[in-house]
Backbone as XML, in Angstrom:
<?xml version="1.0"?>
<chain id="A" units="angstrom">
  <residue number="1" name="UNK">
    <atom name="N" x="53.197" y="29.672" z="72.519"/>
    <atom name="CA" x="51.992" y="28.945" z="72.871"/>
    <atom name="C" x="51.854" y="27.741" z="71.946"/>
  </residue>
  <residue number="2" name="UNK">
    <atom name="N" x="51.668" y="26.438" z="72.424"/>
    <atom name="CA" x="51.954" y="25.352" z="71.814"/>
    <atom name="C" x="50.346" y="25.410" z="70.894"/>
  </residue>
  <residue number="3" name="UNK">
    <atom name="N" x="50.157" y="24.936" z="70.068"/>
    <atom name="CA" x="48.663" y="24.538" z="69.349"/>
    <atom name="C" x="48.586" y="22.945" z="69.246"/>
  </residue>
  <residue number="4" name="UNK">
    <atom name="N" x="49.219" y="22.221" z="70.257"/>
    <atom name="CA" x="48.858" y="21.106" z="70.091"/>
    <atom name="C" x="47.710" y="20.190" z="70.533"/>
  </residue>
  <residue number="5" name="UNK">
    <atom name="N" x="47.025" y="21.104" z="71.607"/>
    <atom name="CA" x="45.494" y="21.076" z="71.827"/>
    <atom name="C" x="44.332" y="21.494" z="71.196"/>
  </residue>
  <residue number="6" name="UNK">
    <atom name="N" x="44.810" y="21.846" z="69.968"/>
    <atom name="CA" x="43.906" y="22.293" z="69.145"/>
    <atom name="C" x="43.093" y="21.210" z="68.094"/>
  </residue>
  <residue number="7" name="UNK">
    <atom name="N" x="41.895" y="21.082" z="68.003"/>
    <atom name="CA" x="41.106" y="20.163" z="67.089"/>
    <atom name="C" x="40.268" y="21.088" z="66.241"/>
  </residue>
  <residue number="8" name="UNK">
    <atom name="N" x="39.691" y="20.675" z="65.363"/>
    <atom name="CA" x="39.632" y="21.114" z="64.206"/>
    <atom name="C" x="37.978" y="20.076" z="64.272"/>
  </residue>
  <residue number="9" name="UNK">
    <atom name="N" x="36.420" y="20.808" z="64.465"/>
    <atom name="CA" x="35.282" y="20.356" z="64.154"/>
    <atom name="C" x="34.697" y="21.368" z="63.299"/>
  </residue>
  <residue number="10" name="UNK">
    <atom name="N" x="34.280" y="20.352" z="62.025"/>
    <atom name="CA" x="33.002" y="20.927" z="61.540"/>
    <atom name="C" x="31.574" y="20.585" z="61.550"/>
  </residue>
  <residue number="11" name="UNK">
    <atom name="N" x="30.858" y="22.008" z="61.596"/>
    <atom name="CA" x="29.625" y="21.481" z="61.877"/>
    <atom name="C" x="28.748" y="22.558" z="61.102"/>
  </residue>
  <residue number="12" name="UNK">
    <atom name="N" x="27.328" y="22.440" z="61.310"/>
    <atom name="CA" x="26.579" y="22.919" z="60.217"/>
    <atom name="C" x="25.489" y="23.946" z="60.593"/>
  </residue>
  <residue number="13" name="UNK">
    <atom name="N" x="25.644" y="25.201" z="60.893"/>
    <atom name="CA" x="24.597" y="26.398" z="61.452"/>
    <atom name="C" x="24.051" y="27.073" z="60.278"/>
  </residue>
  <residue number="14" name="UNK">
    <atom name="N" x="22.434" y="27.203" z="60.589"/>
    <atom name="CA" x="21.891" y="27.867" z="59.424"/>
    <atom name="C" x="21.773" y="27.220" z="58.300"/>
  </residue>
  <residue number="15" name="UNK">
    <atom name="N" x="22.333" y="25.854" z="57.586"/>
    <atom name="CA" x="22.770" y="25.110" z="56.395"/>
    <atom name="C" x="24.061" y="26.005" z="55.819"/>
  </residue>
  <residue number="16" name="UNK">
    <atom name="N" x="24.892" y="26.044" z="57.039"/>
    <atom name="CA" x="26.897" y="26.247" z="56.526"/>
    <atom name="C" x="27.127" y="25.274" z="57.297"/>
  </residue>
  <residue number="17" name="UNK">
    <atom name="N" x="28.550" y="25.087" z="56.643"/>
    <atom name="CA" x="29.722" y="24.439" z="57.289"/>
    <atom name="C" x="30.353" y="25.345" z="58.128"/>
  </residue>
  <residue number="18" name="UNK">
    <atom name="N" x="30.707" y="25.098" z="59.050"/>
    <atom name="CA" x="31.822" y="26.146" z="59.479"/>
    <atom name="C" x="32.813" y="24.821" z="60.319"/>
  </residue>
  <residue number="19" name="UNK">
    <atom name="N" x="34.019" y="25.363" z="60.125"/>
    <atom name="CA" x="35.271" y="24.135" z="60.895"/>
    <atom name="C" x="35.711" y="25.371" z="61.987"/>
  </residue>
  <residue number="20" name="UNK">
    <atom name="N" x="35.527" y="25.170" z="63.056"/>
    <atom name="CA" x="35.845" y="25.473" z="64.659"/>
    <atom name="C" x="37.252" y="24.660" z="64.956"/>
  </residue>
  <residue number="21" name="UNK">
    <atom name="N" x="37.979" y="25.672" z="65.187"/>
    <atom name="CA" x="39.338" y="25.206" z="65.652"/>
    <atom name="C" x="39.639" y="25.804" z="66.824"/>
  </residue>
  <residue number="22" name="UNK">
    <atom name="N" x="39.748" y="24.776" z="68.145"/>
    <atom name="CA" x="39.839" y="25.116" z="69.158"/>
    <atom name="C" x="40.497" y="23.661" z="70.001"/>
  </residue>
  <residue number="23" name="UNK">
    <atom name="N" x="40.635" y="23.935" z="71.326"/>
    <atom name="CA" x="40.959" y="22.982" z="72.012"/>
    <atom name="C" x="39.489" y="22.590" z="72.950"/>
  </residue>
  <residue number="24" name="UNK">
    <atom name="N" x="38.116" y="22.844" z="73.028"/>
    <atom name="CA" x="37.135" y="22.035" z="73.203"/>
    <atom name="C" x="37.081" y="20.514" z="72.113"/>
  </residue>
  <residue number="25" name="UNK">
    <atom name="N" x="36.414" y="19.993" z="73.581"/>
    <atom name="CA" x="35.920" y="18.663" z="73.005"/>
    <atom name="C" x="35.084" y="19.065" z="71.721"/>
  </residue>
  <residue number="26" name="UNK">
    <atom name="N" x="34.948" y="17.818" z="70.435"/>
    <atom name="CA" x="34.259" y="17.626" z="69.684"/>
    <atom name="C" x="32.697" y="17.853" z="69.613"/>
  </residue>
  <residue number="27" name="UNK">
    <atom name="N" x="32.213" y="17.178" z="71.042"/>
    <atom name="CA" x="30.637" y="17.226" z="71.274"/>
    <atom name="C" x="30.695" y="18.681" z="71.614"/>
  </residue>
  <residue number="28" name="UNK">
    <atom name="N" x="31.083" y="19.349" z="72.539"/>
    <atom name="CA" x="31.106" y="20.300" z="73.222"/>
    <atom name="C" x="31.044" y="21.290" z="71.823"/>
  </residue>
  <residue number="29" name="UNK">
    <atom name="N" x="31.698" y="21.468" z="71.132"/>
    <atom name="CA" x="31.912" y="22.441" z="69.678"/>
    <atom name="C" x="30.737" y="22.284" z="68.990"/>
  </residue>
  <residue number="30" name="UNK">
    <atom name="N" x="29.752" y="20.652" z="69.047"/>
    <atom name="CA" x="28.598" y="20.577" z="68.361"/>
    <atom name="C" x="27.639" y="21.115" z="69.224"/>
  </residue>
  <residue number="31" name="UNK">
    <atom name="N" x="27.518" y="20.902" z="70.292"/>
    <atom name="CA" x="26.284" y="21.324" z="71.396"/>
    <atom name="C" x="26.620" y="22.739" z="70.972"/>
  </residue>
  <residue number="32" name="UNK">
    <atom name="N" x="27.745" y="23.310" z="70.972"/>
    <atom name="CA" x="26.968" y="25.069" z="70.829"/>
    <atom name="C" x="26.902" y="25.229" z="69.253"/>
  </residue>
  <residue number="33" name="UNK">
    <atom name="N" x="27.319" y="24.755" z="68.544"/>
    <atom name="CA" x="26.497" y="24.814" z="67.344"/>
    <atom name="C" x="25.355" y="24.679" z="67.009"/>
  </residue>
  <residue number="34" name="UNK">
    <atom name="N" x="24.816" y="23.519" z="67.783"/>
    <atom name="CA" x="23.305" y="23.247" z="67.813"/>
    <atom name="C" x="22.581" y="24.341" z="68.479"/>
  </residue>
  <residue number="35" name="UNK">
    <atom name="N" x="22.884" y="24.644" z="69.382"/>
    <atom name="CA" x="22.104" y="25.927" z="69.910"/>
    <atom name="C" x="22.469" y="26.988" z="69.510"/>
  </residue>
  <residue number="36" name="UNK">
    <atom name="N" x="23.494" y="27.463" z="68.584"/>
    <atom name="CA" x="23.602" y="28.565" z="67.694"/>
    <atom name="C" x="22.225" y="28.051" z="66.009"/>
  </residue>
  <residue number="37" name="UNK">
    <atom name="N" x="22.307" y="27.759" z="66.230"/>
    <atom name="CA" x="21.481" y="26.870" z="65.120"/>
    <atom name="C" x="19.931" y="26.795" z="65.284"/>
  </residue>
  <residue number="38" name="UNK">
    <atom name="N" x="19.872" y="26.534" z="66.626"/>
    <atom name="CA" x="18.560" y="26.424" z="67.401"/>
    <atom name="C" x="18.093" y="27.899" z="67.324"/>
  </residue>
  <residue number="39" name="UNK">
    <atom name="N" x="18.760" y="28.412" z="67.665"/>
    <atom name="CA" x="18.561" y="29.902" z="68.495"/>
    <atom name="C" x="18.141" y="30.828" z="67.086"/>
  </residue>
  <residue number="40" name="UNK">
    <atom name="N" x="19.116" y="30.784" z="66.028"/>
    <atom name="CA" x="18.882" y="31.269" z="64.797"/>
    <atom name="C" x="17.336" y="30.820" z="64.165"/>
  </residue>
  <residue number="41" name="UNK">
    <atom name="N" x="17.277" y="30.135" z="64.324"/>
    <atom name="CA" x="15.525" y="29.173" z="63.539"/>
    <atom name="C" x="14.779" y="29.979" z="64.392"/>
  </residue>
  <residue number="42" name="UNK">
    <atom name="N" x="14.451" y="29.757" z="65.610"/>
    <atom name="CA" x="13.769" y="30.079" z="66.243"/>
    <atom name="C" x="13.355" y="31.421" z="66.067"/>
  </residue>
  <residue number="43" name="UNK">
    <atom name="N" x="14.665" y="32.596" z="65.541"/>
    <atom name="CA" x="14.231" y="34.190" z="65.337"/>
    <atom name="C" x="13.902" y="34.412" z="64.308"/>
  </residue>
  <residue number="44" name="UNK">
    <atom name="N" x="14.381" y="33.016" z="63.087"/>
    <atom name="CA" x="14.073" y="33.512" z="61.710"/>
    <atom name="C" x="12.363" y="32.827" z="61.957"/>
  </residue>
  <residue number="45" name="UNK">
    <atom name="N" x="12.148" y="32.024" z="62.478"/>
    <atom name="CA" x="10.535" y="31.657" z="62.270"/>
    <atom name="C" x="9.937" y="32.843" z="62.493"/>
  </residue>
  <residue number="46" name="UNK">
    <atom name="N" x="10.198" y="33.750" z="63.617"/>
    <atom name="CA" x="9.168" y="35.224" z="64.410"/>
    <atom name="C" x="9.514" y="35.979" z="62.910"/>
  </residue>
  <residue number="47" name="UNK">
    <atom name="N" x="10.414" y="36.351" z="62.168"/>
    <atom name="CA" x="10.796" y="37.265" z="61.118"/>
    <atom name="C" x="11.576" y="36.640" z="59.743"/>
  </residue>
  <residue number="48" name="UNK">
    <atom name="N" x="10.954" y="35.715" z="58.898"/>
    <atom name="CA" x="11.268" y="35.127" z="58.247"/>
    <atom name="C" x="12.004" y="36.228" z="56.669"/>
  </residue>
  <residue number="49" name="UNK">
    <atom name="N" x="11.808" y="37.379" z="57.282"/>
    <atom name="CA" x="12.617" y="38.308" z="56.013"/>
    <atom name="C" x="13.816" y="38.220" z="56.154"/>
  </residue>
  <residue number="50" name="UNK">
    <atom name="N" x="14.714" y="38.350" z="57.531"/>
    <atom name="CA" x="15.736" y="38.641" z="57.794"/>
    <atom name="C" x="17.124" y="38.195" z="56.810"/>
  </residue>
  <residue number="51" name="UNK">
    <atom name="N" x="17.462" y="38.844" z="56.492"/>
    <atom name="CA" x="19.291" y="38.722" z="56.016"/>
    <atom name="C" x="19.645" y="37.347" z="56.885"/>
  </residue>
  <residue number="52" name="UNK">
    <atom name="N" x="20.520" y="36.635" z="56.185"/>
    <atom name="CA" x="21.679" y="35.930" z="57.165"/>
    <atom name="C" x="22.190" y="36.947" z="58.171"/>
  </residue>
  <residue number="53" name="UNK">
    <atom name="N" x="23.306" y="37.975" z="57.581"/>
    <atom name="CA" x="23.701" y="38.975" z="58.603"/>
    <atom name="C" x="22.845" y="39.365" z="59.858"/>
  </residue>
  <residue number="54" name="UNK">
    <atom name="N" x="21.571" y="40.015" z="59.384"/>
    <atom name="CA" x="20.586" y="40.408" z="60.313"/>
    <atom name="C" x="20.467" y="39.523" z="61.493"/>
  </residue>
  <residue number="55" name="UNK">
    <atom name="N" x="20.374" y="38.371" z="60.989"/>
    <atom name="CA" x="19.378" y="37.239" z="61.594"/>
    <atom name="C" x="21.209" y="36.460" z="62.879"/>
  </residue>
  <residue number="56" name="UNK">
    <atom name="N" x="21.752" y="36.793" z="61.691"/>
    <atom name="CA" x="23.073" y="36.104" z="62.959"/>
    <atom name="C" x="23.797" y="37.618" z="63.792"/>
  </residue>
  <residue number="57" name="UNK">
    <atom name="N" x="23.757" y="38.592" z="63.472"/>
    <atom name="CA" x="23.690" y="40.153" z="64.450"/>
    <atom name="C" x="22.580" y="39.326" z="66.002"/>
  </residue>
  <residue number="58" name="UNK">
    <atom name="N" x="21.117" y="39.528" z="65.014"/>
    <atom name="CA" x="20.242" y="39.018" z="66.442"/>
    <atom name="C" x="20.128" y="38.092" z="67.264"/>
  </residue>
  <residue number="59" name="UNK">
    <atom name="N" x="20.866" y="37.451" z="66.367"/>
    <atom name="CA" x="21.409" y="36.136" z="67.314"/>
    <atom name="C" x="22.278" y="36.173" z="68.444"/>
  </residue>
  <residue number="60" name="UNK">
    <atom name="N" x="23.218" y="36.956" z="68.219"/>
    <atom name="CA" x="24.469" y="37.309" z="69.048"/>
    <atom name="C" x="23.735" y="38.488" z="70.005"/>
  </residue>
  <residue number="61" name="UNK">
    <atom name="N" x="23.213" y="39.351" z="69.572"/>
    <atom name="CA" x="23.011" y="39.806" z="70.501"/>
    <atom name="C" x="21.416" y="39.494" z="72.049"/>
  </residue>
  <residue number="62" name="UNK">
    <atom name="N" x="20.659" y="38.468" z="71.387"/>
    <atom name="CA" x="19.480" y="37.476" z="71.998"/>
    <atom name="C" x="21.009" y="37.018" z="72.889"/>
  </residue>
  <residue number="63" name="UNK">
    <atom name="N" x="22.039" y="36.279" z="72.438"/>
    <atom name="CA" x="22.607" y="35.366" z="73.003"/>
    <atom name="C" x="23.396" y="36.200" z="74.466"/>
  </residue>
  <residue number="64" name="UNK">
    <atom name="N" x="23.640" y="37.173" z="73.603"/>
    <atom name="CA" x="24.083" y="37.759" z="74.958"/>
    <atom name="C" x="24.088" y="38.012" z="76.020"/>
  </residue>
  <residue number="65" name="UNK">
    <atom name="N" x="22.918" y="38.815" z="75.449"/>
    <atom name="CA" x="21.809" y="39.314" z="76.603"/>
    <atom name="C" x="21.515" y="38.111" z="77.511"/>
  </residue>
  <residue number="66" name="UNK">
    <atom name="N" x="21.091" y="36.871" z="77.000"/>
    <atom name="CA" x="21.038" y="35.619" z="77.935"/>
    <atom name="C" x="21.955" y="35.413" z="78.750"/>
  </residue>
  <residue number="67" name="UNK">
    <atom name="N" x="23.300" y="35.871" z="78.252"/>
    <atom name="CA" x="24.468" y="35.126" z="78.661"/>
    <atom name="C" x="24.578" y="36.682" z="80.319"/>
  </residue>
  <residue number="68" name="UNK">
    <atom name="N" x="24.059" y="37.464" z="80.057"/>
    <atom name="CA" x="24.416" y="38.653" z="80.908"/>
    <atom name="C" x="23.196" y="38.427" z="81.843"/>
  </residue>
  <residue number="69" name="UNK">
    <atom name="N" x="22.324" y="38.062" z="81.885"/>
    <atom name="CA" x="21.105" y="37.670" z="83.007"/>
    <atom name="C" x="21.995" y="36.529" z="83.600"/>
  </residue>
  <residue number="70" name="UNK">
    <atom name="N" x="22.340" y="35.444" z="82.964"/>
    <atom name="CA" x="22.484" y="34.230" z="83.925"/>
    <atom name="C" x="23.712" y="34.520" z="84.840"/>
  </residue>
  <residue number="71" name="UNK">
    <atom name="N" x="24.537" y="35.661" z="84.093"/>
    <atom name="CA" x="26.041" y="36.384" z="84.899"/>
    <atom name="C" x="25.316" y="36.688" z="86.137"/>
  </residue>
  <residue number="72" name="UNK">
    <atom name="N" x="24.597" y="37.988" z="85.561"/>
    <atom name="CA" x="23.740" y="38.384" z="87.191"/>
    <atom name="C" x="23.355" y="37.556" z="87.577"/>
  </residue>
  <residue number="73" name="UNK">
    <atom name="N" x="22.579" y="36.717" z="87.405"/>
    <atom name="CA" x="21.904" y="35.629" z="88.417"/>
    <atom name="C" x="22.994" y="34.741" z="88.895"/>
  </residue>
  <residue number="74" name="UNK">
    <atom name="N" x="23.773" y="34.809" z="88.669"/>
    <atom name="CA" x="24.578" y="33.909" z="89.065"/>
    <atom name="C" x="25.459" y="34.761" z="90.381"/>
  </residue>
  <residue number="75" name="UNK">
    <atom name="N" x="25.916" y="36.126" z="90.001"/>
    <atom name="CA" x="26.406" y="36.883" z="91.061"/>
    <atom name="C" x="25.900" y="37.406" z="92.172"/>
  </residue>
  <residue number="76" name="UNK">
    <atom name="N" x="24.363" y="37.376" z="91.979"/>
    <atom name="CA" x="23.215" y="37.561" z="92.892"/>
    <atom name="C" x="23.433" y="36.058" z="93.749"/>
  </residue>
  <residue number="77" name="UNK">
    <atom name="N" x="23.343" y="35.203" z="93.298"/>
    <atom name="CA" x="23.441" y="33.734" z="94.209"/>
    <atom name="C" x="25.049" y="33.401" z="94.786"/>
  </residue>
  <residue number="78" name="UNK">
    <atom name="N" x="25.919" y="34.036" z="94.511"/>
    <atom name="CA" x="27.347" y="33.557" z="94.839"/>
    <atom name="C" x="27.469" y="34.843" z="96.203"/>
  </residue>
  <residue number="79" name="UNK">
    <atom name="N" x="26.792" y="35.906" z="95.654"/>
    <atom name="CA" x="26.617" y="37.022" z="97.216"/>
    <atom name="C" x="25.819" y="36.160" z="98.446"/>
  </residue>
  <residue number="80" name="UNK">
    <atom name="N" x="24.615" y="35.550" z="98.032"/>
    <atom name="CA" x="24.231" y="34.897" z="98.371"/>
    <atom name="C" x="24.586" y="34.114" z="99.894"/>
  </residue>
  <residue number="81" name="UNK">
    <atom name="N" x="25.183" y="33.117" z="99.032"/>
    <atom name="CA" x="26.304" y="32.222" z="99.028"/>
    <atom name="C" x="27.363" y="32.380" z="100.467"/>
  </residue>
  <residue number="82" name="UNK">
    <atom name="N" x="27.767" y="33.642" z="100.089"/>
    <atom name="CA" x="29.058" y="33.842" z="100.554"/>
    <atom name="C" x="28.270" y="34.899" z="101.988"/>
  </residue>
  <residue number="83" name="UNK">
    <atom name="N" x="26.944" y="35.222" z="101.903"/>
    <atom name="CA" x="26.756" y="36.315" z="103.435"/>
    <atom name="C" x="26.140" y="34.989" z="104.168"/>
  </residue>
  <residue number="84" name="UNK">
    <atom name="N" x="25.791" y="33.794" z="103.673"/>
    <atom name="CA" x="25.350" y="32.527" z="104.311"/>
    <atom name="C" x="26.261" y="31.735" z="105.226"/>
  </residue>
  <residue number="85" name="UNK">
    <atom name="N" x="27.713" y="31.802" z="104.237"/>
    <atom name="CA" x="28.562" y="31.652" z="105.046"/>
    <atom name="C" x="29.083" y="32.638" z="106.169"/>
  </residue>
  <residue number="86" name="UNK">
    <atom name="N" x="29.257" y="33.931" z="105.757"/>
    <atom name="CA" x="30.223" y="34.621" z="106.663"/>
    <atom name="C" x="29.150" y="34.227" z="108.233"/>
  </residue>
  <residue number="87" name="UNK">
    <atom name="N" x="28.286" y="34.079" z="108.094"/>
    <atom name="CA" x="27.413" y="33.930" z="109.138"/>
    <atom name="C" x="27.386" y="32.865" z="110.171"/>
  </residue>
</chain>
């Protein structure tokens, strides 16, 4: 597997650095940083005790859970979709 699509962004969640090495675009590596970033503030404002660990655990799992509604909603509309057509 070649790694010659691979770029190398750093960016800044929580006040870290972290360098993301991947073959996404540059912006694309910052936009989900920013909303890893976003998303983190937002849970530490409701519970300002939290651990880093804690607080990036709840993060991942808030994120998930988002990411598993919009799956369903999305498979709910592609059934949709597809009995619209057979029709």
């Amino acid at each position: 597997m070649a790694h010659n699509n691979k770029k190398r962004v750093t960016v800044e969640i929580h006040n870290k650095s972290y360098t993301i090495i991947g073959e996404e675009s540059a912006s694309h590596v910052e936009m989900v940083a920013s909303l890893v970033d976003q998303k983190m503030r937002d849970i530490q404002e409701k519970n300002e005790n939290l651990d880093t660990t804690k607080l990036a655990v709840l993060t991942a799992v808030n994120t998930m859970n988002d990411y598993l509604k919009l799956k369903e909603d999305y498979a709910k509309l592609a059934g949709s979709l597809n009995r619209k057509e057979d029709k």
